[in-house]
C-alpha positions, 0 to 999 in steps of 0.5 A: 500500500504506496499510501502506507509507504509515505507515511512511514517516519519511524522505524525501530530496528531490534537487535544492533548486530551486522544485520541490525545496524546494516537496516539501520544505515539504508533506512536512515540514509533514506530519510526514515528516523531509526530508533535502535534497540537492544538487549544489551544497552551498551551494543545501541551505544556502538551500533550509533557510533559504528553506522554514524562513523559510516556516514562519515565515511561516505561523505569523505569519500565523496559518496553522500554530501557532508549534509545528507551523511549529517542528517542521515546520523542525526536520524539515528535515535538510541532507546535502549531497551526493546520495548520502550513505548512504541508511541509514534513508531510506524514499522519494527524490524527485528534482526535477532539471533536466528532462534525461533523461540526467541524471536516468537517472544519478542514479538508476544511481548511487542504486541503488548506495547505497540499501538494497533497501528504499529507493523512488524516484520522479522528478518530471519532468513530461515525460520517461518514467517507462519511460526513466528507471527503464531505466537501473536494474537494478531498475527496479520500484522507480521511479515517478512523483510528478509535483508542480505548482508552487507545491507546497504550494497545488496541491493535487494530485500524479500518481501514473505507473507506469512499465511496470516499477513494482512492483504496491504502489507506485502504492497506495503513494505515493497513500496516501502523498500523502493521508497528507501532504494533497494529492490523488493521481490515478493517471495514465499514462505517457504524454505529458503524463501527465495534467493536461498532457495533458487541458489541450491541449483548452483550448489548442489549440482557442483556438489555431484560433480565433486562427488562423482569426481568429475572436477576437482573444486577449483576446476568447477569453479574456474569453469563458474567464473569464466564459462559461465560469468559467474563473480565466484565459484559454488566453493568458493562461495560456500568457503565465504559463507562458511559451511556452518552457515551453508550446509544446514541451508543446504540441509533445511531446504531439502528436507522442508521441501520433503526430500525433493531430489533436484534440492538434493545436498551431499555427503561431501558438506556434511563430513567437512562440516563435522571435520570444522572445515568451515572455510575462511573462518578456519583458514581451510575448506574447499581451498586453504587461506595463508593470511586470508588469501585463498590458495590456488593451483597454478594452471599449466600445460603439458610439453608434448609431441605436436600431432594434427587435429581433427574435428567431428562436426557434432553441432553445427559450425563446431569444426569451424569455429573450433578450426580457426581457434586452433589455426590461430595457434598454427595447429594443423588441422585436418579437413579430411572426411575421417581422421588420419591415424595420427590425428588426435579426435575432437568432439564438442557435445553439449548434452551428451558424454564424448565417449558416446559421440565416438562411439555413435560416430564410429570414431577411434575411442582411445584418440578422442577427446571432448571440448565444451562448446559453451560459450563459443569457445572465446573464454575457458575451453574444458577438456573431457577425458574418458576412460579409454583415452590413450595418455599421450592423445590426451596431452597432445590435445591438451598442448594443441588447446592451450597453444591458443592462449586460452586456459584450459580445464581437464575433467572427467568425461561425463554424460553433460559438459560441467558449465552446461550441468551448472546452468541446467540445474540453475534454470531447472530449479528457477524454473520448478519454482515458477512452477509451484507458483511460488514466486513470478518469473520477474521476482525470481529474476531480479532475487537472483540477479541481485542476491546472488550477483548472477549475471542473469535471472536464470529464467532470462539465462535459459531463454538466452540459451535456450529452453531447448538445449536446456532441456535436452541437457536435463533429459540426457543427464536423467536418461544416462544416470537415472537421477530424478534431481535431473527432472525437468520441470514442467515449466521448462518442458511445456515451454521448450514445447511451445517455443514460449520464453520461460519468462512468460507466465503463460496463460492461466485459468484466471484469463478465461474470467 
């Protein structure tokens, strides 16, 4: 309700950790009085010197007016304990410990104090928006306004009703949220909500590569950030986060989800999780950390024997295109319908294994090799070896691709290329969340685009690769493993039918009214 919106002057934000003080910045710097509370007295005391110190800061580096950063600080009002008189307050948002007991308490113990006009919302970013507002005698006046951390760069905040929300607070507090400057997306109540739930996706399909020992992490994750533009890799990601905080999520998701296979977690996060490999908060997870720098292989390439090229056309254009990279590096390509006996095998599929492609083909197994033609091979090129390939083939194929000056990934051969698998798992699990209705196609993009800095909403992303191709990833890899997580959900697949972007709603039964 934009009215509502306007009107808002006061909000007082409960809890004055990172999170707590993080709102308080965005609502201040966006013209809103933020009274600050806190169990502990002396925490308010910090959080108003630590965010007016961040004013401060802004201001000398040119990005608010020495004005604005005054005025902002001066929005900032201590009052100590939680429940001094709410007389005046438009809005509470509690940014508690993410305890459901507690966070139930707090608000029995508010709604004895505020005035009926008074809203709440909780920040929890796991717990259920349902569960905590039960413990009110009005619970229609409770939402969710789930914030990321670092609250005033991440640009986006999930709106959650819970069953009994009040009908105008959603339109409320998205109104509210873009009167302040972020990005509202209405998201369910359900576990992970939204962003959380649309990142198993990425998450839990690199964790069945590792498992099947397709990549190492580090390898998945050069293929993430290259191939497939991502800011970082799934592990590193999870060694950020912390697997304290990443493994029960991957856990919670699934099990509220009653055991949906394509939200599936591993039993690689669970034994690192138990051994205190948390990440960068223990200086070793996935990767080790030497005074907070993250460790890396160095990428080599092999010394071998020259040896001509010969590329199976398993897509269109893939002998062309791959033909005048490899030319650019002076490798000797055969044009030759067949592979001279020398010759070192090609094929680039991109929902298939390459031993598959041999094989059909009629193609000597022990010389042929797979590349990924995700991307158009202009970034990372990734290199599949299967079991049968002879080791002296493998490195002069190797040398031949890395002589193009591009660096190259060596994996497993596998029934789907690793970037193709990553992004079919993130549009696969997008896509079963339009499905259930749970979120619109433009929510979940836009949650995504700026809760988990993808550079595309993964419905956008499969329409941009296509549905198509998309689904014939998802059926290969089901029809070759036998895994219900490769599913396609029906959204994708009546779409991929259609030729209907997975972007459109699509025509529903309300229409026909």
């Amino acid at each position: 309700m934009a009215d509502w919106a306007e009107r808002v002057q006061v909000i007082r934000v409960i809890g004055t950790g990172a999170m707590g003080r993080g709102i308080a910045q965005w609502a201040a710097a966006g013209g809103v009085t933020v009274e600050l509370a806190d169990a502990r007295p002396e925490a308010v005391a910090g959080a108003v010197e630590q965010v007016g110190a961040m004013f401060a800061r802004l201001a000398a580096k040119g990005r608010m007016k020495p004005d604005e950063a005054d005025a902002a600080r001066a929005r900032l009002r201590p009052v100590g304990d939680p429940l001094t008189p709410l007389a005046g307050c438009d809005l509470v948002v509690e940014a508690v410990r993410e305890d459901l007991a507690v966070k139930r308490e707090l608000f029995a113990e508010l709604e004895k104090y505020a005035p009926e006009e008074t809203v709440f919302a909780t920040n929890t970013s796991s717990l259920s928006v349902t569960a905590i507002g039960a413990a009110l005698v009005d619970p229609s006046r409770l939402a969710g306004l789930h914030f990321f951390n670092p609250v005033p760069l991440m640009k986006v905040v999930e709106v959650v009703p819970g069953a009994r929300t009040a009908g105008w607070i959603p339109d409320g507090f998205a109104s509210l949220v873009r009167r302040l400057g972020h990005t509202p997306v209405i998201a369910p109540d359900t576990p992970g909500f939204l962003v959380n739930h649309a990142g198993r996706g990425l998450a839990t399909e690199a964790l069945q590569i590792l498992a099947e020992a397709v990549a190492e992490p580090v390898d998945v994750d050069r293929i993430a950030r290259d191939v497939l533009g991502l800011k970082m890799g799934p592990f590193e990601l999870m060694d950020l986060t912390g697997l304290d905080v990443s493994h029960p999520v991957l856990e919670t998701i699934w099990t509220g989800f009653h055991g949906e296979p394509r939200l599936r977690p591993s039993r690689i996060t669970r034994q690192r999780y138990e051994a205190g490999l948390l990440g960068r908060k223990t200086c070793e997870g996935f990767y080790r950390y030497t005074d907070g720098v993250q460790e890396e292989p160095p990428e080599t390439a092999p010394d071998a024997a020259p040896r001509p090229v010969w590329i199976h056309d398993t897509t269109p254009g893939t002998r062309e295109k791959l033909g005048a990279l490899l030319g650019t590096a002076d490798i000797a390509v055969e044009t030759g319908e067949t592979p001279s006996a020398e010759a070192v095998i090609l094929v680039a599929p991109d929902d298939r294994a390459a031993l598959d492609v041999a094989l059909e083909a009629g193609l000597p197994p022990e010389r042929t090799l797979g590349v990924d033609p995700f991307g158009g091979f202009f970034t990372r090129l990734t290199l599949a070896v299967h079991p049968g390939v002879d080791p002296a083939a493998g490195r002069a194929a190797r040398a031949a691709l890395a002589a193009t000056g591009r660096p190259v990934t060596v994996v497993r051969d596998a029934p789907a290329p690793v970037a193709a698998r990553l992004l079919a798992s993130i549009v696969n699990v997008a896509a079963e969340i339009a499905a259930q209705r749970l979120a619109t196609p433009a929510d979940i993009d836009a949650a995504v685009r700026l809760g988990l800095g993808y550079p595309r909403g993964p419905l956008e992303w499969g329409d941009a690769e296509g549905a198509q191709r998309i689904h014939a990833v998802l059926t290969g890899l089901l029809t070759r493993t036998g895994d219900p997580r490769y599913r396609p959900s029906r959204w994708l697949t009546e779409r991929a039918a259609l030729n209907l972007p997975l972007t459109d709603p699509g025509t529903a039964p309300s229409d026909l009214d």
